[in-house]
Every structure is written in C-alpha cells, then in structure tokens.
VOMIRO-558028 format. One record per residue (C-alpha): y, x, z; residue in three letters. Coordinates in nm, 4 decimals, always signed. Last residue first. Layout:
N
        c2        c1        c3  gugu
         Y         X         Z   ALA
...
END
This chain:
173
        c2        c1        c3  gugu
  +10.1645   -4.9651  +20.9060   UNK
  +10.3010   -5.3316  +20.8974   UNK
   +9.9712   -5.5679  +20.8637   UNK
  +10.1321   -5.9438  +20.8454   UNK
  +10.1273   -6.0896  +21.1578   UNK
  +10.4875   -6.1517  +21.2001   UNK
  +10.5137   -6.4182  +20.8924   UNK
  +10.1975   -6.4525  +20.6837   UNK
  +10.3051   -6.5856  +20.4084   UNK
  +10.6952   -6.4960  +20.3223   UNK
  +10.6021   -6.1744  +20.5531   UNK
  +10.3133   -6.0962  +20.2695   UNK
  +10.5495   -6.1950  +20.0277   UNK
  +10.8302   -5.9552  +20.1669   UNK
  +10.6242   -5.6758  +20.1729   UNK
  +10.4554   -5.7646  +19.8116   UNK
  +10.8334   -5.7566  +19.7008   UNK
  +10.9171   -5.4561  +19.8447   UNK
  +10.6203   -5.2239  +19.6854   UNK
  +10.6580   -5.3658  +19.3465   UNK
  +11.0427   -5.2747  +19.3471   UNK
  +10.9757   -4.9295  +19.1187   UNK
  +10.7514   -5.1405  +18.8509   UNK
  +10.4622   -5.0022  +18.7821   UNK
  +10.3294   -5.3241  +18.5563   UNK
  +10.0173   -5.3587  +18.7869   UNK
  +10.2316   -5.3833  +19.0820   UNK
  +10.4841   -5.5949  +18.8677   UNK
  +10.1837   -5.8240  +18.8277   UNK
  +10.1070   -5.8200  +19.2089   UNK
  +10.4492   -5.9289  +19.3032   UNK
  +10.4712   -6.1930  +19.0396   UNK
  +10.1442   -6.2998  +19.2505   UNK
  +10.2764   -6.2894  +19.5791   UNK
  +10.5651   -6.4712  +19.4904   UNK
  +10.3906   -6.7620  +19.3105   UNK
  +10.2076   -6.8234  +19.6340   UNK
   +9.8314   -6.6912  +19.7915   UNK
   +9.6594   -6.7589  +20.0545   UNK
   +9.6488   -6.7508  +20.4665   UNK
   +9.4225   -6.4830  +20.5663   UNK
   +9.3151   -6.3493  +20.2512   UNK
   +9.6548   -6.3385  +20.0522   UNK
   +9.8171   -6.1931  +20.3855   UNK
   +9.5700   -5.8759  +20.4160   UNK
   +9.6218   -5.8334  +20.0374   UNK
   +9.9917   -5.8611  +20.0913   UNK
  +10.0454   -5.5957  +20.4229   UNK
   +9.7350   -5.3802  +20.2086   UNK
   +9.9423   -5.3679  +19.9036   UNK
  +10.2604   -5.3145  +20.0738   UNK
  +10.0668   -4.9836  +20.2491   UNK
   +9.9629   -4.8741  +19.9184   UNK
  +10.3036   -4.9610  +19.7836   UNK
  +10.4435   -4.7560  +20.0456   UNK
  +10.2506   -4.4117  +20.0478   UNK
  +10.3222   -4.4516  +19.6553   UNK
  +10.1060   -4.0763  +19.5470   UNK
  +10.0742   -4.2278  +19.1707   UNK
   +9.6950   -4.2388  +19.2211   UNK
   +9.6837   -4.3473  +19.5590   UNK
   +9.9011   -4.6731  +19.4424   UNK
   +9.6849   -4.7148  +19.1181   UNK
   +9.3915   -4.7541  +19.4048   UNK
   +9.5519   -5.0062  +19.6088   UNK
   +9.6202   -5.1844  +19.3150   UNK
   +9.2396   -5.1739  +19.2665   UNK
   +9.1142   -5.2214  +19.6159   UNK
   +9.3414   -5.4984  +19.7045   UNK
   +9.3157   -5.6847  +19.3666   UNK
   +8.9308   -5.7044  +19.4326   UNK
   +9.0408   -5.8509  +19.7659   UNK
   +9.2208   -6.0857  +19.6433   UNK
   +9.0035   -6.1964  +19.3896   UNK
   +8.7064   -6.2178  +19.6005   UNK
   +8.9079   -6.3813  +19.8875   UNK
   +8.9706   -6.6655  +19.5424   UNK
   +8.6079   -6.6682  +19.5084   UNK
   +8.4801   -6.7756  +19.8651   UNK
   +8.1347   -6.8996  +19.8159   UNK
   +8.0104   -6.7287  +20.1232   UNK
   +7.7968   -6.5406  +19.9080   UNK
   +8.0869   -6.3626  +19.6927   UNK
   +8.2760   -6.3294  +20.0467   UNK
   +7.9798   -6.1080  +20.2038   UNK
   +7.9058   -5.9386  +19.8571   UNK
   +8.2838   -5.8460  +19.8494   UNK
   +8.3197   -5.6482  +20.1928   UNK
   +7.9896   -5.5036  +20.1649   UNK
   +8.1056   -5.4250  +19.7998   UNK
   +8.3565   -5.2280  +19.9453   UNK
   +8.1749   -5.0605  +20.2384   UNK
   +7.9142   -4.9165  +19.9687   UNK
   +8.1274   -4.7395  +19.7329   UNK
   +8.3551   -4.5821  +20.0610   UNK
   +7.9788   -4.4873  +20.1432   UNK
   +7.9532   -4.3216  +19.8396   UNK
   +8.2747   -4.1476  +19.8549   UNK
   +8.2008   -4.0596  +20.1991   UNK
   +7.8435   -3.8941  +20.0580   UNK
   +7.9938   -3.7114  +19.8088   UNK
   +8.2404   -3.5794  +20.0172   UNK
   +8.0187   -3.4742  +20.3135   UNK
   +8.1852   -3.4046  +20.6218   UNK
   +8.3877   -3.7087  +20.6213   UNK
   +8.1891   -3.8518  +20.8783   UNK
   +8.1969   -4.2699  +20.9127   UNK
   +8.3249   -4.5315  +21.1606   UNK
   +8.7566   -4.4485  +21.1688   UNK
   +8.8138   -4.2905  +20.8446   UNK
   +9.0983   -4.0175  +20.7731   UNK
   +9.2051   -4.1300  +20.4442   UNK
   +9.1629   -4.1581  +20.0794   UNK
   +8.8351   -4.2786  +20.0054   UNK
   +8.6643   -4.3462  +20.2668   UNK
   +8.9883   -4.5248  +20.4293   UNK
   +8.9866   -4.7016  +20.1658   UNK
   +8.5799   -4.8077  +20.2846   UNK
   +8.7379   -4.8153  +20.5994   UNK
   +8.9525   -5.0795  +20.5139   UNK
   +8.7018   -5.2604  +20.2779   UNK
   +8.4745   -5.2852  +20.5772   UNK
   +8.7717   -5.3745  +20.8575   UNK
   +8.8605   -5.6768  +20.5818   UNK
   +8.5166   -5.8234  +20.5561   UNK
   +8.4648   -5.7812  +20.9209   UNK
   +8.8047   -5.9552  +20.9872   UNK
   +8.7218   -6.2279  +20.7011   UNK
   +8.3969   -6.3445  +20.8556   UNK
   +8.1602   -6.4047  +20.6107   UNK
   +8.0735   -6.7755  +20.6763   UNK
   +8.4689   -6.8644  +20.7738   UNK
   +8.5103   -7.0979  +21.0474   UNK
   +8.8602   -7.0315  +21.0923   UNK
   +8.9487   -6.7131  +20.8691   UNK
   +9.1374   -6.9191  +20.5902   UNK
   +9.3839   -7.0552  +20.8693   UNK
   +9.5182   -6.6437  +20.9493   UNK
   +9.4722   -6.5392  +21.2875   UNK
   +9.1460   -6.3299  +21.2002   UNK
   +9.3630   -6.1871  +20.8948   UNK
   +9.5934   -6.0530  +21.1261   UNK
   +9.3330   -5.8297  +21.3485   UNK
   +9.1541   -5.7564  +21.0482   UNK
   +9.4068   -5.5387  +20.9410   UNK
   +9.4996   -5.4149  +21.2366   UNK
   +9.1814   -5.2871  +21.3248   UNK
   +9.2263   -4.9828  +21.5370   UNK
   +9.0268   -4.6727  +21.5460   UNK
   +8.6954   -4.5678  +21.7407   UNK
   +8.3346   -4.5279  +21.5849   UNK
   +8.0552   -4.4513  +21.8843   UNK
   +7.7543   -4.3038  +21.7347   UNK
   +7.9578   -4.2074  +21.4008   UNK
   +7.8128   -4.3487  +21.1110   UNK
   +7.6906   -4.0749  +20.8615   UNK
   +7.2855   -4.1497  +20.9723   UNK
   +7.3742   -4.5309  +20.8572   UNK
   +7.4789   -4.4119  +20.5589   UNK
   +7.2077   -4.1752  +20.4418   UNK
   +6.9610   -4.4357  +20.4663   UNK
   +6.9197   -4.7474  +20.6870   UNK
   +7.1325   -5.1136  +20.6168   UNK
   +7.1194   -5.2003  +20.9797   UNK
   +7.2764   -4.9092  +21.0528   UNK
   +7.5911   -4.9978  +20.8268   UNK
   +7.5904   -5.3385  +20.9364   UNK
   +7.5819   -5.2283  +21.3295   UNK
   +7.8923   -4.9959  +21.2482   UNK
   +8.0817   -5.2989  +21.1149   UNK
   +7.9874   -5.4927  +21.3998   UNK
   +8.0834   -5.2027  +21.6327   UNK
   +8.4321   -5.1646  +21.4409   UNK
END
C-alpha cells in the first residue's frame, strides 16, 4: 500500500492531499497475483496494478484502505483515477491480455454491485485476480460470459476457475 500511496503523491492534486498519511489494509489480492508465473519479471508490477484497481473498487463501493471517503465526489474520482493507474501501467508494459482481464474485472465487478451479488463480486475478484496471475482457460471464460449473461451459477463457476487456475492462492474473501 506505501507504493501505491507514493504513486498517488507523486501524481499531486486533490488526490494525493486525500491519501491517508499512513494507509493500512491488507493486500490479498495482490498478494496471490505476486505468486502467480505472469508476475515474474513483470514491467508494471501486477501486485501494484492489482492493489490500485482494488482500492480504486474499493473507491467505489467499499470502505477503502489508502484514500478518505469524506468527499464523494472526490473518492469517486479517485476510484476513476486508481483504475486507469492500474490499466495505463499494463497498457505500457505491453501486456494486453492483463488489460483485458482486468477491464473484465472492473466491469463485471461493477454489474455485480449493481444487482447487490456480494458473491459474484467477490468470485469476480477470486477469477480476475487468477486470470492475471496465471492466465486464462476455456472455463474461466464460459464463466465470464454467463457473468455477463446473469446467470444465477456465474458466481460458482468463476470460484471454481479461479481455484482450477490458481489453486490455494486464489483471493477467497
């Protein structure tokens, strides 16, 4: 979370002055994607990539772990920001398909918030965490599309994928 934090001031504005002066939480997520084989010797660094789209969910929908709420606009707007930190890092590291799966992340992520699915938003994140560290399969993407479709088993298949992938270390909440 410091490096994240350190991005954030780095970047000046109203942002950096929203970041808390000593941001606390866990990092799960990026925690199992650092152990996945697409995160050795990665240019954009897949845990930071992950932590900033995390919070920037978090942002959004959530208690976050760098940044003040006490603004709404200005959360919202730095929820903005934290995602396409997260996708300008992997866009210039060359890495399309993290791109995709990360852009999947956020927006099925999303439609999960929206229809109040506490456990396809947390599926979403196990297989989007799992698709970044290690890669995609045929099961992760059916899973996706029935996601996208609203189907009522969405949420267990992209569990199971992400375990099918990433075994152990894929992100439980």
């Amino acid at each position: 979370m410091s490096r994240l934090a350190s991005l954030v001031r780095e970047d000046g504005g109203l942002l950096a002055g929203a970041v808390d002066p000593e941001p606390t939480g866990a990092t799960p997520y990026g925690d199992a994607v650092a152990h996945g084989p697409r995160a050795d010797g990665h240019a954009a660094d897949l845990s930071l990539v992950v932590e900033a789209v995390r919070e920037g969910y978090l942002l959004h929908y959530g208690v976050p772990r760098l940044m003040s709420r006490a603004d709404d606009d200005l959360a919202l707007l730095a929820g903005d920001r934290l995602y396409a930190l997260g996708l300008e890092r992997l866009a210039a590291a060359g890495d399309l398909p993290a791109v995709r799966a990360l852009a999947d992340l956020i927006a099925l992520s999303a439609q999960a918030q929206a229809t109040g699915d506490e456990a396809l938003a947390d599926a979403v994140w196990a297989a989007g965490c799992a698709e970044v560290g290690w890669g995609s399969d045929a099961d992760l993407e059916a899973a996706k599309e029935a996601a996208r479709a609203g189907e009522t088993s969405a949420a267990a298949r992209l569990a199971a994928a992400a375990r099918q992938i990433a075994g152990d270390l894929a992100p439980a909440r």
